[in-house]
N, C-alpha and C positions, 0 to 999 in steps of 0.2 A: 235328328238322326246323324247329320253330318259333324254334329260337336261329339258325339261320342265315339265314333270313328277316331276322329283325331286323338281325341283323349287314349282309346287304345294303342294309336298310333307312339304316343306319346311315351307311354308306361312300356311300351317294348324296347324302344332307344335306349330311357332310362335304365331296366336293365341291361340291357345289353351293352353297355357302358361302364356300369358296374362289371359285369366279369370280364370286362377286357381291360379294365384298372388291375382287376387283383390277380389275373394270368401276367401282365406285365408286371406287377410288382415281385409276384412267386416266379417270374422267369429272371429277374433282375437279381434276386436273394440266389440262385440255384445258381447262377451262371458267374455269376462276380468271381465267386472262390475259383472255378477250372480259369478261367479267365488270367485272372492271377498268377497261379500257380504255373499258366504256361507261360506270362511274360518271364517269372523270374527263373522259371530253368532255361530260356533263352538266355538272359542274361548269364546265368552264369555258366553255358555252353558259350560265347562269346567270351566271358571273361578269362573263361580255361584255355579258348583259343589262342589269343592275344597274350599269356602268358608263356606261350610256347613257342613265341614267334622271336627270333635270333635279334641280340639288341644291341 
């Protein structure tokens, strides 16, 4: 009785392992792009800034 316990035990991890690979994977694909796109409009709100600065 206590091997199959385990063995239950076992098969829930293994899932449960699997969807928190493919949430992090599908969070990694969704979040890169906003991620991105806000470094480079920092940059180039910096680069506008520093263009306007007296030389």
């Amino acid at each position: 009785m206590y091997k199959k316990k385990g063995q239950s035990i076992l098969e829930y991890v293994i899932v449960l392992t699997v969807i928190v690979i493919a949430v992090a994977l599908a969070a990694t694909n969704l979040i890169k792009p906003a991620v991105n796109k806000g470094l480079d409009d920092a940059a180039k709100t910096i680069n506008k800034a520093t263009d306007q600065l007296p030389k």
